[in-house]
TORVEXDREN-520402 format. One record per residue (C-alpha): residue number from 1; residue in one letter; chain; z, y, x. Coordinates in steps of 0.001 Angstrom, whole numbers, plus 524288, in hexadecimal, padded with zeros to 5 digits. Example, Ala and Ser with C-alpha at 12.3 -4.5 7.8 and 13.67 -1.06 7.14 Angstrom:
% residues 2
<pt><resi>1</resi><resn>a</resn><chain>A</chain><c3>81E78</c3><c2>7EE6C</c2><c1>8300C</c1></pt>
<pt><resi>2</resi><resn>s</resn><chain>A</chain><c3>81BE4</c3><c2>7FBDC</c2><c1>83566</c1></pt>
% end
This chain:
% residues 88
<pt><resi>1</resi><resn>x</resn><chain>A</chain><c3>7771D</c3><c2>9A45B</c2><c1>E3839</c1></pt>
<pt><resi>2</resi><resn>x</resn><chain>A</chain><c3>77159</c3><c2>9A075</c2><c1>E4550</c1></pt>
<pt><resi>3</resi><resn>x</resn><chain>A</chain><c3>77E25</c3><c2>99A1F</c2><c1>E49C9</c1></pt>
<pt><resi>4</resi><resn>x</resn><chain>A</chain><c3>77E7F</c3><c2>9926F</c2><c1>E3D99</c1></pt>
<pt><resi>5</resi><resn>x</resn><chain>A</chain><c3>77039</c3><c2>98CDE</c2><c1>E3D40</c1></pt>
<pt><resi>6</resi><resn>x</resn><chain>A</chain><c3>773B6</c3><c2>9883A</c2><c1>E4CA0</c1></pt>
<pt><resi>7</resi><resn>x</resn><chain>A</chain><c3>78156</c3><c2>98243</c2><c1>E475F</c1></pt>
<pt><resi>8</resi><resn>x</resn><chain>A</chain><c3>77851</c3><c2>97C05</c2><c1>E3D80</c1></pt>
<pt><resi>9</resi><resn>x</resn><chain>A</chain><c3>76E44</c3><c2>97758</c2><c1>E480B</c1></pt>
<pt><resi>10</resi><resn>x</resn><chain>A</chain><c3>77965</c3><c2>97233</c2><c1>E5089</c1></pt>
<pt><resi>11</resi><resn>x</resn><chain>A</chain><c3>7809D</c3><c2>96AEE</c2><c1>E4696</c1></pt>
<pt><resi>12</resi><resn>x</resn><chain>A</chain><c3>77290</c3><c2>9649F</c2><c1>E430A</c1></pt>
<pt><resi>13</resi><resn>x</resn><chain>A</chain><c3>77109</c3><c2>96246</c2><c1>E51BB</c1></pt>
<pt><resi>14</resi><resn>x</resn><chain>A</chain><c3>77DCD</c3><c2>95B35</c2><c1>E5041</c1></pt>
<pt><resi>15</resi><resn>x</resn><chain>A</chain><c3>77BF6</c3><c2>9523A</c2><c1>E45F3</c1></pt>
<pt><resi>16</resi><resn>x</resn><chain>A</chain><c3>76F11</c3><c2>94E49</c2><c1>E499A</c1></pt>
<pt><resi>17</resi><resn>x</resn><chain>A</chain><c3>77594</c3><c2>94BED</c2><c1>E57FD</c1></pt>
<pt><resi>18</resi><resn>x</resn><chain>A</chain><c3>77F47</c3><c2>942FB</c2><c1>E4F5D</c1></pt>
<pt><resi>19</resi><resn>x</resn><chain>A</chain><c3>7760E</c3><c2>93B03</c2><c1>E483D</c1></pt>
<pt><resi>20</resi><resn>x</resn><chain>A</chain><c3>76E36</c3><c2>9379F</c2><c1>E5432</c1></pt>
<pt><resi>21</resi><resn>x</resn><chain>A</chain><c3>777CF</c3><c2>931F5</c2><c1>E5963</c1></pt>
<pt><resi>22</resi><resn>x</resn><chain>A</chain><c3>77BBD</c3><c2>92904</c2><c1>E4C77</c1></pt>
<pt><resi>23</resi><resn>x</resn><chain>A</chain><c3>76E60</c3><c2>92551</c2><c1>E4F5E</c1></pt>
<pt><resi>24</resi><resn>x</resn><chain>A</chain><c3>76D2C</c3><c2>922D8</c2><c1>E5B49</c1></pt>
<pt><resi>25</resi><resn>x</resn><chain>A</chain><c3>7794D</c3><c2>919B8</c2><c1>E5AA9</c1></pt>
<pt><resi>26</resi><resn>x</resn><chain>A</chain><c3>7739C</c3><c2>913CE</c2><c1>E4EF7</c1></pt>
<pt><resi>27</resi><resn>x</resn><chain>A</chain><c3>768B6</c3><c2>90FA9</c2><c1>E55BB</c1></pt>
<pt><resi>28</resi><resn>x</resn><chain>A</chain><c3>76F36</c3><c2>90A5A</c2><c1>E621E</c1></pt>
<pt><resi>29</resi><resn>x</resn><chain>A</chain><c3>7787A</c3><c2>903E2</c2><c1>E58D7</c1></pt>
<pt><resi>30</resi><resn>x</resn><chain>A</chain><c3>76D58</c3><c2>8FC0B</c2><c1>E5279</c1></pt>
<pt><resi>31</resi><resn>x</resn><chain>A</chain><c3>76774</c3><c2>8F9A0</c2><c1>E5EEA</c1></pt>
<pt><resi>32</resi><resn>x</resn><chain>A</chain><c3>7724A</c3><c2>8F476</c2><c1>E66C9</c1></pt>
<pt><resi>33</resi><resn>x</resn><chain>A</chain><c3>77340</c3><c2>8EA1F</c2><c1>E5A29</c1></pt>
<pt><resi>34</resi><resn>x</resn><chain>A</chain><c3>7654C</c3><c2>8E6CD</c2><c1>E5B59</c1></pt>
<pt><resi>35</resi><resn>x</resn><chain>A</chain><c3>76714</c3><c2>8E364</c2><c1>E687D</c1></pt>
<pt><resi>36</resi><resn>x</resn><chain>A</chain><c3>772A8</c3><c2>8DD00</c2><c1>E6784</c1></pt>
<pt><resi>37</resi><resn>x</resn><chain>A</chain><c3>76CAA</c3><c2>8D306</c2><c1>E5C79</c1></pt>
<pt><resi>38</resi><resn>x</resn><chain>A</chain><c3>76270</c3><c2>8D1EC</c2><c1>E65E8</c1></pt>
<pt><resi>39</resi><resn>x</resn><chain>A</chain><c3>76923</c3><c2>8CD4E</c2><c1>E7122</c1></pt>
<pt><resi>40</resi><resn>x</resn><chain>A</chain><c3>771F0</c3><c2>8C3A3</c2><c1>E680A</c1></pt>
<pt><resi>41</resi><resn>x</resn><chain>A</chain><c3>7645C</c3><c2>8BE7E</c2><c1>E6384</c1></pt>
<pt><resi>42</resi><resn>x</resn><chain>A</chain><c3>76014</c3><c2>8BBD2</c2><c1>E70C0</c1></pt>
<pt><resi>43</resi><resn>x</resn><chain>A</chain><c3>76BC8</c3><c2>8B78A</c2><c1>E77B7</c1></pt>
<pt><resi>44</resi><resn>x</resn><chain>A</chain><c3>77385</c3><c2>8B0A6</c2><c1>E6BB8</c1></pt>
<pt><resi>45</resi><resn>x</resn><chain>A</chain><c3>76AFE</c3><c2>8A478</c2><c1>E6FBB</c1></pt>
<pt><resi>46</resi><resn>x</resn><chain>A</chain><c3>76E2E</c3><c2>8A3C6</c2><c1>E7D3F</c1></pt>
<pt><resi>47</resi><resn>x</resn><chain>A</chain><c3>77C54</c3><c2>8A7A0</c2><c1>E7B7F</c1></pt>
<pt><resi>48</resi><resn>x</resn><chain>A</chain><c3>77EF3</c3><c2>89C84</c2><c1>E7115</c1></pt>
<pt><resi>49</resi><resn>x</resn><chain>A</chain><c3>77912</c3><c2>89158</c2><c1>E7B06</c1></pt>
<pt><resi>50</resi><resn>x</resn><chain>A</chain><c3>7824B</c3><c2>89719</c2><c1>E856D</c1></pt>
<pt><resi>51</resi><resn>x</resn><chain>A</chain><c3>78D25</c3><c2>895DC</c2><c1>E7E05</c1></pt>
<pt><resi>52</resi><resn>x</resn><chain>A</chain><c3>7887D</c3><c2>88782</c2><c1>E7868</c1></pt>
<pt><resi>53</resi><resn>x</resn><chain>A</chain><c3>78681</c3><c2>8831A</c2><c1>E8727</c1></pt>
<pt><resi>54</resi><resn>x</resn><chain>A</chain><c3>7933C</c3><c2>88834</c2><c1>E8C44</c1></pt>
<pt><resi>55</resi><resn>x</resn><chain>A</chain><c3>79B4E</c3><c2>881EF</c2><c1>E8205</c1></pt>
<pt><resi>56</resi><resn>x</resn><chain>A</chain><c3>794D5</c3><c2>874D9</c2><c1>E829B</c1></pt>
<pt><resi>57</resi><resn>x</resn><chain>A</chain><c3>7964F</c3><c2>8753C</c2><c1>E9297</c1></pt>
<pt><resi>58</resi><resn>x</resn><chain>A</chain><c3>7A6DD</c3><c2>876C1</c2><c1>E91AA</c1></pt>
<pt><resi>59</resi><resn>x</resn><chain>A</chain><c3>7A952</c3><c2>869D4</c2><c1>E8DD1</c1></pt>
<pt><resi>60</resi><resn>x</resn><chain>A</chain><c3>7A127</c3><c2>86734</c2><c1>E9899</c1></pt>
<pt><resi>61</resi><resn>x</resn><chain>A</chain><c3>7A77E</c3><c2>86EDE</c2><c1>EA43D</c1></pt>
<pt><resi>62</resi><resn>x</resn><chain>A</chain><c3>7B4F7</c3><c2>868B6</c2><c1>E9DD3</c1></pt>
<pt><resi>63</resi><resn>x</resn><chain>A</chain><c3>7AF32</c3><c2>85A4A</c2><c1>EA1E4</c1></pt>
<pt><resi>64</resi><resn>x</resn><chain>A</chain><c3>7A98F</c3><c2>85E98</c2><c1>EAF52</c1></pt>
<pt><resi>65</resi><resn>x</resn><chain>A</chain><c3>7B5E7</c3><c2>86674</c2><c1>EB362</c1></pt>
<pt><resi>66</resi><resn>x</resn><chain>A</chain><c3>7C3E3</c3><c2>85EF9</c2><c1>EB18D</c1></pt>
<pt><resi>67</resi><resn>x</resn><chain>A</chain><c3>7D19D</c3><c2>862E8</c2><c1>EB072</c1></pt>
<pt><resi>68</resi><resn>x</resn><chain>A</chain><c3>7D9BA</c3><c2>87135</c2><c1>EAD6B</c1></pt>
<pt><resi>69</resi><resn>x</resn><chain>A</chain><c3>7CD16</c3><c2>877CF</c2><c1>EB2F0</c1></pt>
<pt><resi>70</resi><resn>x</resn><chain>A</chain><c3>7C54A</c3><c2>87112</c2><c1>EAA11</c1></pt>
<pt><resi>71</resi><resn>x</resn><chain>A</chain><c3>7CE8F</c3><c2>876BA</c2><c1>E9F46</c1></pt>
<pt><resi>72</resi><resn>x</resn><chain>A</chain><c3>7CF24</c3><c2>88510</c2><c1>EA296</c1></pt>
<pt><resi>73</resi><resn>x</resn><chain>A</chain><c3>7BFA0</c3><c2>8844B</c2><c1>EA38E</c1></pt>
<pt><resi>74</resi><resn>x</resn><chain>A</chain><c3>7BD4D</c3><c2>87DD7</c2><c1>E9659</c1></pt>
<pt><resi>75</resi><resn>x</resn><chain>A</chain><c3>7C981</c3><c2>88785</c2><c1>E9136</c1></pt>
<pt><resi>76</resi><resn>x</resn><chain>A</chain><c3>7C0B3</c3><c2>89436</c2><c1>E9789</c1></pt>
<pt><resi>77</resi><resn>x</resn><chain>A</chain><c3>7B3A1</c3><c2>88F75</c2><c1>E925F</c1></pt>
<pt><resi>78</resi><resn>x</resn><chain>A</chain><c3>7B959</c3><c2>88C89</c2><c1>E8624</c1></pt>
<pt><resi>79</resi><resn>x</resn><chain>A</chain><c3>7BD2D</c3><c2>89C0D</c2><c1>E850F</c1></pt>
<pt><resi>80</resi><resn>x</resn><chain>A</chain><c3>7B04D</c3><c2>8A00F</c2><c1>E8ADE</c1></pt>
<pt><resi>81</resi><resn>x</resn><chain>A</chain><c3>7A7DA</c3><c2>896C4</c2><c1>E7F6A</c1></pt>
<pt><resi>82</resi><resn>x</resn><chain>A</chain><c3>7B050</c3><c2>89BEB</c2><c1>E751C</c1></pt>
<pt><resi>83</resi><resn>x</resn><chain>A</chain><c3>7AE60</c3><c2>8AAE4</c2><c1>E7A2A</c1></pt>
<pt><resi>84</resi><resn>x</resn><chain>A</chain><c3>79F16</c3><c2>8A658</c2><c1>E7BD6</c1></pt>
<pt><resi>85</resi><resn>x</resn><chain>A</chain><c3>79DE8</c3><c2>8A282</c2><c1>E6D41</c1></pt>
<pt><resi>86</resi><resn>x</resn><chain>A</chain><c3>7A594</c3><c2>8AF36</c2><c1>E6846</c1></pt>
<pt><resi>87</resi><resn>x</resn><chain>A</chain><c3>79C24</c3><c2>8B773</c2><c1>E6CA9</c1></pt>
<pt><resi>88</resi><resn>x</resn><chain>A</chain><c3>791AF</c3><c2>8B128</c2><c1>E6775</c1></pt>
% end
């Protein structure tokens, strides 16, 4: 009867072990969201006028710098814009 009360105890042991865990990754789960709307509430701002200012300065940079150069800049910058506005 002894060795059943401690397979008892053990298998409580376990389970509460378990469900700690679900917690605690519960918790860091809803934390790590938290923060992440967080930082997207802060930084969104500062991200968007980046991404504004860099696409109204190709044109520019395509008028101060002439010829094929000029065209595999504007080409590169073009990518770069379009990859700056996906991940915003």
């Amino acid at each position: 009867m002894n060795e059943w009360i401690m397979n008892l105890i053990n298998e409580l042991e376990k389970k509460l072990n378990q469900s700690n865990a679900q917690m605690i990754g519960t918790a860091m789960g809803q934390r790590t969201w938290s923060e992440k709307q967080r930082t997207n509430k802060v930084h969104r701002p500062s991200m968007e006028e980046s991404a504004n200012d860099f696409s109204s300065k190709i044109p520019q940079m395509k008028e101060a710098i002439k010829g094929r150069f000029a065209d595999k800049l504007t080409e590169e910058l073009g990518k770069q814009e379009k990859a700056l506005t996906n991940f915003l």
